[in-house]
Residue frames as a rotation matrix with the C-alpha (Angstrom) as fourth column:
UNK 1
-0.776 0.608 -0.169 -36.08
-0.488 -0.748 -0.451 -16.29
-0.400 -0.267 0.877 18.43
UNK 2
-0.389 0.716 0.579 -39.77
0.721 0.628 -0.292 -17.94
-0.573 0.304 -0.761 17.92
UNK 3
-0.761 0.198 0.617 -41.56
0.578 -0.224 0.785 -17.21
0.293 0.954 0.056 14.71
UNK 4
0.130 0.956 -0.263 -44.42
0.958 -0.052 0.281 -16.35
0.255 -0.288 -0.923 16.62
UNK 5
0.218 -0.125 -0.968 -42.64
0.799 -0.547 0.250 -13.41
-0.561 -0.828 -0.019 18.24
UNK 6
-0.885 -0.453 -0.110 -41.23
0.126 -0.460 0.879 -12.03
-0.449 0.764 0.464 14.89
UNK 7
-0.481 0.761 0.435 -45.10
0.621 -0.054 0.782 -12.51
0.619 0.646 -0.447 13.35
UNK 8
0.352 0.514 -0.782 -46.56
0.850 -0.525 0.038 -10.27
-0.391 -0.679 -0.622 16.48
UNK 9
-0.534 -0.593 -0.602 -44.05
0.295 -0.798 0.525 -7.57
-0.792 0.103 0.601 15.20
UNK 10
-0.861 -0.004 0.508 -44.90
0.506 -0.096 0.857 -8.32
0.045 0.995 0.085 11.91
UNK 11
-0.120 0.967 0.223 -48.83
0.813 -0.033 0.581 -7.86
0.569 0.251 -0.783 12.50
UNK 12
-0.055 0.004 -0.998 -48.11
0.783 -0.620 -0.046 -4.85
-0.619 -0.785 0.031 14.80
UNK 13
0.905 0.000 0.425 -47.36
0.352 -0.563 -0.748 -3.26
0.239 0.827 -0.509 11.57
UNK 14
0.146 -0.919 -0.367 -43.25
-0.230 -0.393 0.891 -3.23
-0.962 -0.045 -0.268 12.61
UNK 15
0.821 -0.083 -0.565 -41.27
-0.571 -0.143 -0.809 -3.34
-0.014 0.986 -0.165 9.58
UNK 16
0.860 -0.408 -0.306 -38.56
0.342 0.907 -0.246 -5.30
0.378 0.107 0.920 8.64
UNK 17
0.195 -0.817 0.543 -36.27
0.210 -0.506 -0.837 -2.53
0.958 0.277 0.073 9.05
UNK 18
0.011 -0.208 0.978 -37.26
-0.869 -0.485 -0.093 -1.24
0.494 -0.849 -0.186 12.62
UNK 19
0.957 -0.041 -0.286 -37.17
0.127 0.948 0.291 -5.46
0.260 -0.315 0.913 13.45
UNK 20
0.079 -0.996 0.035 -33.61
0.784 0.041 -0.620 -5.45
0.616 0.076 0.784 12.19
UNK 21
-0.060 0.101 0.993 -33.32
-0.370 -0.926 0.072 -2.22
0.927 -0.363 0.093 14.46
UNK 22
0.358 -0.107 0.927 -34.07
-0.911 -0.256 0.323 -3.43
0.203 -0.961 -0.189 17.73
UNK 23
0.735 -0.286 0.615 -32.89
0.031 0.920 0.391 -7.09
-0.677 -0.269 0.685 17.14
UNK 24
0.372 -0.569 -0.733 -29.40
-0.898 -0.421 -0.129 -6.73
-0.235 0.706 -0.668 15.25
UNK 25
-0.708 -0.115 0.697 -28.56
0.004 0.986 0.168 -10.52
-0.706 0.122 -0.697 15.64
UNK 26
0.471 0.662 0.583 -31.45
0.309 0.495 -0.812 -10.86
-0.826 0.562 0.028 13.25
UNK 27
-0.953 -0.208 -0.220 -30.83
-0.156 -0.285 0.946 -10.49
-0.259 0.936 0.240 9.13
UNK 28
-0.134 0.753 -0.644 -33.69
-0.988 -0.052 0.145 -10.38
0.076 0.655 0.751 6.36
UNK 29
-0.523 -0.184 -0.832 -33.08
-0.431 0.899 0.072 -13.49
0.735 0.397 -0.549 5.39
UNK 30
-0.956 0.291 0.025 -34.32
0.119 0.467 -0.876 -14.65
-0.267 -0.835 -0.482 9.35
UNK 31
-0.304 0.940 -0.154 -37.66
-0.654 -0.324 -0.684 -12.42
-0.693 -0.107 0.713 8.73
UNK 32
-0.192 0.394 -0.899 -37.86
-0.972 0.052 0.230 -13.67
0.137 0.918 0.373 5.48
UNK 33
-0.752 -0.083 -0.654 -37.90
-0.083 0.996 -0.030 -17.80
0.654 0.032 -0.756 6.89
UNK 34
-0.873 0.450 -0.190 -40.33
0.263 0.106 -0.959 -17.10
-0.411 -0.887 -0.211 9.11
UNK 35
-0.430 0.577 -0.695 -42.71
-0.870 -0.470 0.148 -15.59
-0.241 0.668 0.704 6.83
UNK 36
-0.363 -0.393 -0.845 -41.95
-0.786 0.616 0.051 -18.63
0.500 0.683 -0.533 4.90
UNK 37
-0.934 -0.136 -0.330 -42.76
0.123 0.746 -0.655 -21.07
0.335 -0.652 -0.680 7.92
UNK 38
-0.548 0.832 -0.086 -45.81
0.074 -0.054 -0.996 -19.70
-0.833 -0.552 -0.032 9.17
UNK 39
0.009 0.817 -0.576 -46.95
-0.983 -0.099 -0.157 -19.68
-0.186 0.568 0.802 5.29
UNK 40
-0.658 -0.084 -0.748 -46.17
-0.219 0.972 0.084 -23.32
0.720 0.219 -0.658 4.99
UNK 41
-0.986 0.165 0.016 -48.12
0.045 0.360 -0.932 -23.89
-0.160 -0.918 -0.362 8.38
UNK 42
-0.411 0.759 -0.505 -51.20
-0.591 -0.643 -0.487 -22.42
-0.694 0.098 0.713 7.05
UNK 43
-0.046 0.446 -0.894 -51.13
-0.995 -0.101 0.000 -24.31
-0.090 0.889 0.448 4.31
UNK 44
-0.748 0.066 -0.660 -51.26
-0.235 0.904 0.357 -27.26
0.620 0.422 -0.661 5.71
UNK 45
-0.882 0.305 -0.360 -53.50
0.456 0.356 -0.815 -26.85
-0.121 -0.883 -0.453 8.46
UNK 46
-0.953 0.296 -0.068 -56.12
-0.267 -0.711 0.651 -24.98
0.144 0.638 0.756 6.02
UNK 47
-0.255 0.957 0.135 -59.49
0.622 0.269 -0.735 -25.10
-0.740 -0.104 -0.664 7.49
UNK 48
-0.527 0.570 0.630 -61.98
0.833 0.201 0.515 -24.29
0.167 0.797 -0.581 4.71
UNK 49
-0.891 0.368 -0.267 -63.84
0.046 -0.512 -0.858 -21.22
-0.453 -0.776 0.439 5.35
UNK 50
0.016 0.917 0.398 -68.02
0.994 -0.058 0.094 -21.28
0.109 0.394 -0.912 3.98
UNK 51
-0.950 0.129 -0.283 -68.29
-0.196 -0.955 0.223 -17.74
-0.242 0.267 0.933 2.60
UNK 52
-0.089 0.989 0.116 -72.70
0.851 0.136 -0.507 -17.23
-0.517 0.054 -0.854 2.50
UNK 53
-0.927 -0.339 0.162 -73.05
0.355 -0.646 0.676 -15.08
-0.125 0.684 0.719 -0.18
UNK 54
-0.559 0.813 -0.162 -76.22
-0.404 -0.437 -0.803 -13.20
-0.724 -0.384 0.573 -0.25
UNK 55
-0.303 0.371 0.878 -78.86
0.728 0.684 -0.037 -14.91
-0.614 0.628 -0.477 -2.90
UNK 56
-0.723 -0.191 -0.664 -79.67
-0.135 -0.903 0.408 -12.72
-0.677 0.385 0.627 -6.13
């Protein structure tokens, strides 16, 4: 199953539980490497973001 498909769930606002629920082949442990992967990805591909803060 692609990480991508398991982060759509995620950001849908499924839980892990109703995941494990409609995909029983999956364990935690699956959600939990993906997490894991797509936070490694981020961190290396970290664009900067310029935050303009109002002047005081």
């Amino acid at each position: 199953m692609a990480v991508v498909f398991l982060m759509e769930h995620l950001a849908a606002g499924d839980s892990h539980e109703d995941i494990l629920q409609a995909f029983p082949f999956l364990e935690k442990e699956d959600i939990l490497a993906c997490l894991q992967y797509a936070t490694q990805l981020l961190e290396r591909n970290a664009i900067p973001l310029k935050i303009n803060l109002p002047a005081s």
